[in-house]
Structures are given as C-alpha cells and as structure tokens.
C-alpha positions as CSV (number, residue, x, y, z in Angstrom):
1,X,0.0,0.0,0.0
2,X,1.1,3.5,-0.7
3,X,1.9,6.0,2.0
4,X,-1.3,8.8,1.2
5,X,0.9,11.7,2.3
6,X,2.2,11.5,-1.3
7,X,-0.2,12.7,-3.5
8,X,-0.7,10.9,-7.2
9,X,-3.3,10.3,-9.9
10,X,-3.9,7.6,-12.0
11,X,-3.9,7.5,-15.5
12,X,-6.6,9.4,-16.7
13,X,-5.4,12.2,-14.3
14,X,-8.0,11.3,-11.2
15,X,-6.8,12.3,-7.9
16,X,-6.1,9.1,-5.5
17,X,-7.4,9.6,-1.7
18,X,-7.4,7.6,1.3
19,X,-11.2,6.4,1.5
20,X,-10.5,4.2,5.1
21,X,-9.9,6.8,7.6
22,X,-7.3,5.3,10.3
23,X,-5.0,3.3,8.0
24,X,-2.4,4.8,5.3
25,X,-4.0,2.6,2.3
26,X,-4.1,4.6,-1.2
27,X,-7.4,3.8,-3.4
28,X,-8.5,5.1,-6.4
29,X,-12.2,6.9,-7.2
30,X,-13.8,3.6,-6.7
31,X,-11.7,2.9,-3.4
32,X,-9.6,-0.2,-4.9
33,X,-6.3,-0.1,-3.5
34,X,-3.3,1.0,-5.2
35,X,-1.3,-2.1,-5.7
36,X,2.1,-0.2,-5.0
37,X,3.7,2.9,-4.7
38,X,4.3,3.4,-8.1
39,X,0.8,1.5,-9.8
40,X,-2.8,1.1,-9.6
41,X,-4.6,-2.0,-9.3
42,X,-4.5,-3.5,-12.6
43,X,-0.7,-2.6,-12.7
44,X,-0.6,0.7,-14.8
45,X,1.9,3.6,-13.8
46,X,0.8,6.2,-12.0
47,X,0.9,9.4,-14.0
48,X,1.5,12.2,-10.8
49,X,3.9,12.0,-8.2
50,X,4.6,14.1,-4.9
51,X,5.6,17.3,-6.5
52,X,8.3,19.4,-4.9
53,X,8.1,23.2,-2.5
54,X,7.5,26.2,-4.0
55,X,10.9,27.8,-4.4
56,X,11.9,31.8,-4.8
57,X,13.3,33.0,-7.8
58,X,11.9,29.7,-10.2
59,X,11.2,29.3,-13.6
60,X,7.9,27.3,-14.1
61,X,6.0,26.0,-17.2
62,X,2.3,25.8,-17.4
63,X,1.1,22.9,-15.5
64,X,4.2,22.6,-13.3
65,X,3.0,21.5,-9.7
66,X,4.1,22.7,-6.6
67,X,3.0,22.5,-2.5
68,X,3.8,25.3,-0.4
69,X,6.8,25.5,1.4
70,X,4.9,26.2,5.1
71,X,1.2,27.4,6.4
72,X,-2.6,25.9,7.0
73,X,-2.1,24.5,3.5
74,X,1.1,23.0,3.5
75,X,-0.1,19.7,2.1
76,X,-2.1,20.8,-0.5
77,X,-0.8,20.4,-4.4
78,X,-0.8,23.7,-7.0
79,X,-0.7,23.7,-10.5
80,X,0.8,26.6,-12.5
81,X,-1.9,28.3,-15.2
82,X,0.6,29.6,-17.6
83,X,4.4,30.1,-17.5
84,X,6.4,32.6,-15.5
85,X,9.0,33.1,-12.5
86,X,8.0,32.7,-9.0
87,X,8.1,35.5,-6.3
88,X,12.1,36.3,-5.6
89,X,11.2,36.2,-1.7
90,X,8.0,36.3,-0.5
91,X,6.0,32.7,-1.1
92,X,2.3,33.6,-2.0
93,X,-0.6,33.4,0.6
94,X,-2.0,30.1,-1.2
95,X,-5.7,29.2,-1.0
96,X,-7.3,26.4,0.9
97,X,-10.6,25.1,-1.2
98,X,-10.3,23.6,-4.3
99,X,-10.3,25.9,-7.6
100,X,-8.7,28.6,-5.4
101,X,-6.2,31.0,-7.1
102,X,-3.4,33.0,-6.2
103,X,-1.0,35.0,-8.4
104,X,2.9,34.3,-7.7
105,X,4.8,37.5,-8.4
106,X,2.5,40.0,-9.8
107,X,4.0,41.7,-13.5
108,X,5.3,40.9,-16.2
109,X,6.3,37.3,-15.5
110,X,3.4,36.2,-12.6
111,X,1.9,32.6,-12.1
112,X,-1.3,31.7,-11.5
113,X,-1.7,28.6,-9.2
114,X,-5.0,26.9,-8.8
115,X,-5.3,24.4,-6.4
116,X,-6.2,20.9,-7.3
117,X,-5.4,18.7,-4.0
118,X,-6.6,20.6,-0.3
C-alpha cells in the first residue's frame, strides 16, 4: 500500500485519496487499492507523483505542480496556469478550497496557481 501523504493520480489524471480513515491505504475513485507505490490495481503507472516546495526566484512552465513551502495548506498540491517566474522572496498566501487561485509575483512574468489537492 502507498503512504497517502504522497499525492498521485492515476492514469486518466484522477486524484487518489485515502477512503479508510485510520490506515495509510491509497485507493483510487472507486476505493480499490493502489497495488504499490508506483501503480494502480490492474498494474498501470501512476501518471502524478509528490511534486516538490514552491521555491523563490523559479522558472515554471504551465502545468508545473508545486505545495507550499509552510502554512494551513502546506499539504495541498498547486498547479501553475501559464508560464512565469516565482516570487524572488515572499511565497504567495496560497488558498485552501479547491479551484482557489493566487497569483505568484505580480507583472510581467506572474503565475497563476489553482489548487487541485486541499
């Protein structure tokens, strides 16, 4: 079973969750476990892995994923509108629903993150 602080999708792109509170297993949509860490149940690769900290000063591409590096959210997973360079200090004040936006270094060269994993 697969640890569900790490957060992955399957292969069509579906978030998996933990649908038995009190035990660590991974499931998919339908709850069927993950067989591993690194497939689903029939044995297909898991298309999403744990994505790294929102870092100062970086260059992103469009649908690059991030969590924040502290905060209420810290767990949550972010992915990046359209293309740009994040903040040079000052991480953004990140949203904690679903959908939520924030812009990551206001100008010429901002991010918008949306948040697809609380």
């Amino acid at each position: 079973m697969a640890v569900t602080s790490t957060k992955r999708q399957d292969f069509l792109g579906r978030w998996l969750v933990n649908t038995r509170p009190g035990t660590s297993n991974t499931t998919d949509h339908l709850g069927r476990d993950a067989a591993n860490g690194t497939t689903d149940y029939l044995g297909r690769a898991l298309a999403f892995d744990n994505p790294g900290a929102w870092g100062a000063g970086a260059a992103k591409v469009a649908g690059a994923y991030v969590k924040p590096l502290a905060g209420v959210n810290y767990d949550a997973v972010f992915v990046a509108l359209d293309a740009g360079t994040t903040a040079a200090v000052t991480e953004p004040t990140w949203p904690t629903t679903v959908g939520g936006t924030v812009v990551d270094n206001a100008g010429v060269n901002s991010i918008t993150w949306k948040c697809v994993h609380p």
